[in-house]
C-alpha positions as CSV (number, residue, x, y, z in Angstrom):
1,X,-133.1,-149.5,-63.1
2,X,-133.4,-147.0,-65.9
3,X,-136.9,-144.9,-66.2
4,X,-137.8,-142.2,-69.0
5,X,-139.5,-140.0,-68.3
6,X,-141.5,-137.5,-71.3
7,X,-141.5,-134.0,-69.6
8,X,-142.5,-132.5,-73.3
9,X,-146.4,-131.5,-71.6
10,X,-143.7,-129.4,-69.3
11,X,-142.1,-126.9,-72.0
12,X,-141.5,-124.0,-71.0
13,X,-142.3,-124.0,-66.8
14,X,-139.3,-124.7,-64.6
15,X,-139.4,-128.6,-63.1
16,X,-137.7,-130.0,-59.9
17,X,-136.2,-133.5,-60.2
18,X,-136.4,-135.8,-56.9
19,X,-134.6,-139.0,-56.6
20,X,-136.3,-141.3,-53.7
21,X,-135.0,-144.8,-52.5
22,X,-135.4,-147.3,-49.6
23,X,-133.8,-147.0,-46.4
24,X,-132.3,-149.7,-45.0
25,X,-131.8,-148.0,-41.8
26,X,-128.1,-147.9,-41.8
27,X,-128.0,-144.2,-41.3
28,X,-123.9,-143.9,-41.5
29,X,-124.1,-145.2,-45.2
30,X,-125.3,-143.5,-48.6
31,X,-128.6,-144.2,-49.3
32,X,-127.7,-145.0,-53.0
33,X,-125.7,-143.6,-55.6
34,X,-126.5,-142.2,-58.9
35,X,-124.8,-143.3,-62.1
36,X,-125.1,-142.0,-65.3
37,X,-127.8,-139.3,-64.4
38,X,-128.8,-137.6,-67.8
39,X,-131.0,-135.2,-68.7
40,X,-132.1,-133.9,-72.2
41,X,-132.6,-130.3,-73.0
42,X,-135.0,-128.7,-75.2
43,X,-132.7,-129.2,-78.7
44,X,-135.2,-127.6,-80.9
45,X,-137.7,-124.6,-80.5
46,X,-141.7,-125.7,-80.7
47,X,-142.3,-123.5,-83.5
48,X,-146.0,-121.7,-83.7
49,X,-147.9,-121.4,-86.8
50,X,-147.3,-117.4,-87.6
51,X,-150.1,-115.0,-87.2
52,X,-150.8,-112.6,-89.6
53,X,-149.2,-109.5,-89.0
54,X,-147.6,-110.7,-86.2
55,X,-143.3,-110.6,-86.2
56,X,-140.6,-112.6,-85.1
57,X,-137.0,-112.4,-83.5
58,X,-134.6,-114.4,-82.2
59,X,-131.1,-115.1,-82.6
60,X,-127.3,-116.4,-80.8
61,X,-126.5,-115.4,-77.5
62,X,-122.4,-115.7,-77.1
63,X,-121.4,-115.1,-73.6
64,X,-117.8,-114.0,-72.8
65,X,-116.1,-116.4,-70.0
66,X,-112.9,-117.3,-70.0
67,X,-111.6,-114.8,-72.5
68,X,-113.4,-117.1,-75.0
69,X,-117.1,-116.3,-76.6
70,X,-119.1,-119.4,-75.6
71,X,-122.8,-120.5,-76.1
72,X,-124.9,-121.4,-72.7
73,X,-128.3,-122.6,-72.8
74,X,-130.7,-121.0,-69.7
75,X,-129.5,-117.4,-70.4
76,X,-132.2,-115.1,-69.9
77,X,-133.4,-113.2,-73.0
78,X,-136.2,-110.5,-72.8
79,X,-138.2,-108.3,-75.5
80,X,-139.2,-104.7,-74.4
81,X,-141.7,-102.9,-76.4
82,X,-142.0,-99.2,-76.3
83,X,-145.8,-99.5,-75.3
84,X,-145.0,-101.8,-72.2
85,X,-144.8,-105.2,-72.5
86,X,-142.5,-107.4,-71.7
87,X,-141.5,-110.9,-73.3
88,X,-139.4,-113.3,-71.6
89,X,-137.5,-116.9,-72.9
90,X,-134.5,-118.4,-72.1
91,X,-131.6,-120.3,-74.9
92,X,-131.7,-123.6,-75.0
93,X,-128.8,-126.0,-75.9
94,X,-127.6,-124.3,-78.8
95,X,-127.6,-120.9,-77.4
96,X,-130.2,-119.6,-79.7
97,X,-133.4,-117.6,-78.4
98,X,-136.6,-116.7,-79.6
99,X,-139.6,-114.8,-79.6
100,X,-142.6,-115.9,-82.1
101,X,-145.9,-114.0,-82.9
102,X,-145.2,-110.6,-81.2
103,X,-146.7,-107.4,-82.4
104,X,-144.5,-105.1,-84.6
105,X,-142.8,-102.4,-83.3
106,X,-139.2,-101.5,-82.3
107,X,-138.1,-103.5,-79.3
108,X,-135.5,-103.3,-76.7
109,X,-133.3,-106.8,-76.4
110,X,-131.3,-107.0,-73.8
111,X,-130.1,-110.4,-72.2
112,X,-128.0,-111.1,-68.9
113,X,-126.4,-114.0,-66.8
114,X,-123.6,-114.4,-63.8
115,X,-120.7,-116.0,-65.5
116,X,-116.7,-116.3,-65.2
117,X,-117.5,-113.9,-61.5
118,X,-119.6,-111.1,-63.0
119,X,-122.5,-110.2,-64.7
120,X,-122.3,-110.1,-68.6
121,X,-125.2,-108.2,-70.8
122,X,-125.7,-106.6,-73.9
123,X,-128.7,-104.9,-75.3
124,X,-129.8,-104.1,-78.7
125,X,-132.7,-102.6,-80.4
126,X,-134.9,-104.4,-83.2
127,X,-137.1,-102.4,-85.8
128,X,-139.4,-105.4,-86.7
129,X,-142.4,-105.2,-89.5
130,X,-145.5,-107.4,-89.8
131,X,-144.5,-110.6,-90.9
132,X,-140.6,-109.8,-90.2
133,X,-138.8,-112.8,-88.8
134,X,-135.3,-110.7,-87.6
135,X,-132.0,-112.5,-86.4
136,X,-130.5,-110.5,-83.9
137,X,-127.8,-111.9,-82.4
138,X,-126.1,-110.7,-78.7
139,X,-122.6,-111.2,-77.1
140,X,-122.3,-110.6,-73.6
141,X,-119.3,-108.7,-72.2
């Protein structure tokens, strides 16, 4: 039995996958087995209409593991402004990050994930003007 599901009206919130099957009351056996379990990441950012005045940043995360720079999706990214606030994403499959339609400013990026037994970060700062679409890349050491 193969079933698709569509889980694009979920972008961005965090989903739990349960699997359910009949019992046949045999309760020394597996239930049932699961082959060929895939699941699809997000391969390509939903990209907003820009806002007037608004900026943009994003870039490569490279996380060190292994002795060997790697790219991971589900790393956690964030955008510090100096007046406060606080953005928040994640990579996806590539590695890549991004933050669309953020007031200008200069912001604090700093990303971090438990990999190869430790943590790895890096932090950065990005000047960005109205309009500016920046690539900042991170490799975490």
């Amino acid at each position: 039995m193969t079933d698709a599901v569509d889980l694009r009206d979920y972008a961005g919130k965090d989903v739990q996958v349960y699997f359910y099957a009949e019992h046949d009351e045999d309760f020394n056996d597996t239930w049932f087995y699961l082959d060929n379990l895939e699941c699809e990441v997000c391969t390509g950012w939903p990209i907003p209409d820009p806002i007037p005045g608004m900026a943009s940043v994003g870039g490569d995360v490279r996380v060190l593991v292994g002795g060997f720079p790697r790219t991971l999706q589900g790393v956690d990214v964030w955008a510090y402004s100096p007046g406060g606030e606080t953005y928040h994403t994640v990579t996806i499959h590539d590695g890549t990050y991004h933050f669309y339609n953020i007031p200008p400013g200069t912001y604090t990026i700093y990303s971090e994930i438990w990999a190869g037994g430790g943590l790895r970060f890096d932090t950065t700062t990005a000047m960005l003007g109205a309009g500016a679409d920046e690539s900042v890349d991170l490799f975490l050491l």
